[in-house]
C-alpha positions in Angstrom: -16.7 23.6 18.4 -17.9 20.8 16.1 -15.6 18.0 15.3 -14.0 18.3 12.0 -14.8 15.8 9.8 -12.3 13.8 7.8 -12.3 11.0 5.2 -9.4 9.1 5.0 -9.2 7.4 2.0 -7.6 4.1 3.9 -7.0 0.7 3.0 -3.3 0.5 4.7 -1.9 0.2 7.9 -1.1 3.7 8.2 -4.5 5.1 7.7 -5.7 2.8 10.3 -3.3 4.4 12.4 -4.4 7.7 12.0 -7.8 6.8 12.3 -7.2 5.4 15.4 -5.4 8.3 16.4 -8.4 10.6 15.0 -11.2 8.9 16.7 -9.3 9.1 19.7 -9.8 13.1 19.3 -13.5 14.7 20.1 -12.2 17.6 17.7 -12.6 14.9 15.1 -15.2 12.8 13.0 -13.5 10.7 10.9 -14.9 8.7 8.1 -12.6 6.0 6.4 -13.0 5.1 2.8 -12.0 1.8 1.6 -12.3 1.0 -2.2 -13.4 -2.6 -1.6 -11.0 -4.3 -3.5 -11.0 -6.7 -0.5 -13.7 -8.7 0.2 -13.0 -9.0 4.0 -11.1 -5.9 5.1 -9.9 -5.7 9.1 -12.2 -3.3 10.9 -11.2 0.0 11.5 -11.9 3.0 13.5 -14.1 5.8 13.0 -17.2 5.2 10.6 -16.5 3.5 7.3 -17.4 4.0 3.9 -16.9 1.0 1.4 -16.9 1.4 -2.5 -16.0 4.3 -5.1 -16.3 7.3 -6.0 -16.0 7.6 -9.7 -12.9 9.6 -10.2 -11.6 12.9 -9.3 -15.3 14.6 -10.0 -17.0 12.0 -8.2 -15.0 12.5 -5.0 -15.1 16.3 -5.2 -19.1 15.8 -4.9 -18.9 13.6 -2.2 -16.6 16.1 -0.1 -19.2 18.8 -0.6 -22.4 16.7 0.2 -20.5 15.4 3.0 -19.8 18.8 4.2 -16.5 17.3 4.9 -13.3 19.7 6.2 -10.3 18.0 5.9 -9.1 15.0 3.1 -5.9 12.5 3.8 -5.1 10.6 1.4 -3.6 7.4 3.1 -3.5 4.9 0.4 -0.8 2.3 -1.2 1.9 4.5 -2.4 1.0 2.2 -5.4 -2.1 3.5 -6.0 -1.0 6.3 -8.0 -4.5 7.5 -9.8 -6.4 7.4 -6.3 -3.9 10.1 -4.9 -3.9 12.1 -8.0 -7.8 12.0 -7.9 -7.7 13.2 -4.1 -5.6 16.2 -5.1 -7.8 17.6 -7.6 -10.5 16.6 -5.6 -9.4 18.2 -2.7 -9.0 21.0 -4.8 -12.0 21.4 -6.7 -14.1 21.1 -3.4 -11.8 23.9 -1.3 -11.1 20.8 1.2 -7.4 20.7 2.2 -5.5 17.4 1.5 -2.8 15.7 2.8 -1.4 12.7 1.5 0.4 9.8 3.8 3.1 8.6 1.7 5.4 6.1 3.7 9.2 6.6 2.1 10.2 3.3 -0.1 12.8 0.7 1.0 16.5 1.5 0.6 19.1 -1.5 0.1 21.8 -2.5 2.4 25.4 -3.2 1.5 25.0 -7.0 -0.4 21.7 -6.3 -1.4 21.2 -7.6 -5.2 18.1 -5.3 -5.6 17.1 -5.0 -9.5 13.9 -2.4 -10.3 11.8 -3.1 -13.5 9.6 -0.1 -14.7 6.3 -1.9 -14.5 5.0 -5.7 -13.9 5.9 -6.4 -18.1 9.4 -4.9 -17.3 9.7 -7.5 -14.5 8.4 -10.4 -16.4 11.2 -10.0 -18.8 13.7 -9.8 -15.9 13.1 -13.2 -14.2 12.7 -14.8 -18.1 16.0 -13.7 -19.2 17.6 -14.5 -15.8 20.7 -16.6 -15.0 17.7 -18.8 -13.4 17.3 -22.8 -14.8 14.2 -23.6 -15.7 12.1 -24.8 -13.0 13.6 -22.4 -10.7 11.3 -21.1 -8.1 10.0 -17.1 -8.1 8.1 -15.5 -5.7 5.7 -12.8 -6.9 4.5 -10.7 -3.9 3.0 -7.8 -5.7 -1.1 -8.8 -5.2 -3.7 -10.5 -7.2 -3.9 -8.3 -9.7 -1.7 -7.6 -12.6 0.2 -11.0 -13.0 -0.8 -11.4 -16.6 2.7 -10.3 -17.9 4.6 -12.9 -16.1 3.1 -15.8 -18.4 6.2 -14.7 -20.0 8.7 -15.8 -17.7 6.5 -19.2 -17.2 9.3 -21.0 -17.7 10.4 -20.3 -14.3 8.3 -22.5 -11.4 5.9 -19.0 -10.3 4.5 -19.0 -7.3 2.4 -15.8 -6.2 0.8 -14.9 -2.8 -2.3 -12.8 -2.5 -4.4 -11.9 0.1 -7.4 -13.2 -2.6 -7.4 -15.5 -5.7 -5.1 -14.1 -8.6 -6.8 -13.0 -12.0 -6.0 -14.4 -15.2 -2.6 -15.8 -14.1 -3.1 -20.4 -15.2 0.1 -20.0 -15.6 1.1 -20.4 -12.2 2.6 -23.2 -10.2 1.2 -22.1 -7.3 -1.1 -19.7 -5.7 -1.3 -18.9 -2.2 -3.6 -16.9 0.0 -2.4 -15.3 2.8 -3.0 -11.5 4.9 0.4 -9.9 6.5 1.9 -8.5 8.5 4.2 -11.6 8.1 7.2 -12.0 10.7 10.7 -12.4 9.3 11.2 -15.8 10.6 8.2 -17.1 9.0 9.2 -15.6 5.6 12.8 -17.7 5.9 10.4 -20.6 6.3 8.4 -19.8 3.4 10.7 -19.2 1.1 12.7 -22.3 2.2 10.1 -24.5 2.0 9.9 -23.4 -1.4 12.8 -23.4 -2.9 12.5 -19.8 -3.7 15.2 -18.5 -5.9 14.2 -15.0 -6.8 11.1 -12.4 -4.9 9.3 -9.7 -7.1 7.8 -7.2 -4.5 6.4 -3.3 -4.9 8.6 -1.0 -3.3 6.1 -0.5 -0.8 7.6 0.9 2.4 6.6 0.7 5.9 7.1 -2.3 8.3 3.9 -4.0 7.4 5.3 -6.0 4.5 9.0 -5.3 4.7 9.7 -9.4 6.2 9.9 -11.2 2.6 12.3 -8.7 1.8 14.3 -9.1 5.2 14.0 -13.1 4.8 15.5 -12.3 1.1 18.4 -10.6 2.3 18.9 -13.0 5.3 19.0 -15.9 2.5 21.2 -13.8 0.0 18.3 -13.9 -3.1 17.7 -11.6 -5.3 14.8 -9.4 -5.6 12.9 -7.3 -8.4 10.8 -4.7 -7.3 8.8 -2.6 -9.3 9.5 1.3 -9.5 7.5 3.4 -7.1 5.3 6.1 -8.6 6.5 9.6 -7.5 5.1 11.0 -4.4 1.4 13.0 -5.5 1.3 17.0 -5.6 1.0 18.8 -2.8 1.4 18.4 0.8 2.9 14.9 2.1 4.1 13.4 5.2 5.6 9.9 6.3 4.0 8.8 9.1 0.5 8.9 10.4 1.5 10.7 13.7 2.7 13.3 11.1 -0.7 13.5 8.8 -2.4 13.6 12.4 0.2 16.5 13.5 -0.7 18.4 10.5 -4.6 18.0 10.3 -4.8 19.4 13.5 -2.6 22.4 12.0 -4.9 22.5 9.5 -8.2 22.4 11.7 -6.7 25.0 14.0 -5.9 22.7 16.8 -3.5 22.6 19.7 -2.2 19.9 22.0 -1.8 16.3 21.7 -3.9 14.1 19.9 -5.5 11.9 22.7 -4.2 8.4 22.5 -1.0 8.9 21.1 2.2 8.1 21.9 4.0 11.0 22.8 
């Protein structure tokens, strides 16, 4: 039988996990997609695909011309319109779709965790704050979007991005950097900082989850911003589970070669 073909709309750690897992299956062909939103993005398994597809339409026309079987949607659980797009794409083109949706962060007794609506929401958090001015803040949630915070610029802000931050002057510092950081290195950071208060995305997973272990391991507090909800239809946690169920889907038995277990 001819391997199924599968685009994974990509771009996190978990969709190069189930790439890897898919490639490592002959009953597969997958294709990742990657928006290209970074410049230099770390190579990945299967073929690749780099750019857009202009919106839910878009993406139903490229499932067909692809003559593509399966979708899973394995974006940032941040990226809200992308999954909502691969739904009614998925839809529209008959493909089944699955989305990877890793579950958020929970607190821990101690935590002082405070959630603002939207990047404005947080802003107005770390301005009124019991903070002096001067007081270091970390924002951690990318390079774009940072606008609002000019608002809390009385606070010394210092934001980390894989690339250069848009239309942010207001910062004290900017800083380029690529996780997966280790949780010691994060202490360091934030120490060598001064860093009083972290803004993050609830983003889930282990890839990015040390800033907000160091925070807890120096007792600051953190703002994230609210999660959107999980997209319609059919999601799973983990890329062995998105893997488990394509192979439902494509009628499969058996492990996926290359897995764990």
């Amino acid at each position: 039988m001819a391997a199924r073909r599968v685009l994974v709309l990509g771009g996190t750690a978990e969709a190069a996990e189930a790439a890897r897992l898919l490639d490592g299956d002959s009953g597969f062909a997958p294709v990742v997609s990657l928006a290209g939103a970074t410049r230099n993005p770390r190579p990945t398994a299967g073929a690749a695909r780099v750019g857009g597809f202009g919106g839910a339409a878009g993406l139903a026309a490229y499932l067909r011309r692809a003559r593509v079987d399966l979708l899973l949607d394995a974006t940032h659980p941040y990226a809200a319109r992308i999954a909502r797009h691969a739904a009614e794409a998925g839809a529209a083109a008959g493909v089944p779709t699955v989305h990877l949706h890793r579950p958020p962060w929970r607190p821990a007794p101690g935590d002082d965790w405070r959630e603002a609506a939207d990047a404005a929401g947080a802003a107005l958090l770390l301005r009124d704050s019991d903070l002096p001015d001067g007081a270091a803040a970390l924002l951690a949630i990318g390079r774009k979007g940072l606008a609002p915070f000019a608002a809390a610029a009385r606070l010394r802000l210092v934001a980390r991005s894989i690339e250069p931050p848009e239309d942010a002057p207001f910062l004290a510092e900017s800083v380029l950097a690529r996780g997966p950081f280790a949780r010691d290195g994060e202490i360091a950071f934030l120490r060598a900082r001064a860093i009083r208060l972290v803004v993050a995305k609830n983003s889930g997973g282990t890839g990015s989850r040390a800033k907000i272990d160091a925070a807890r391991t120096l007792g600051l507090p953190v703002v994230l911003l609210r999660r959107p909800p999980p997209p319609e239809g059919e999601v799973v946690a983990t890329a062995a589970e998105a893997v488990a169920r394509l192979r439902a889907l494509a009628g499969q038995g058996g492990a996926v070669r290359g897995s764990a277990g």
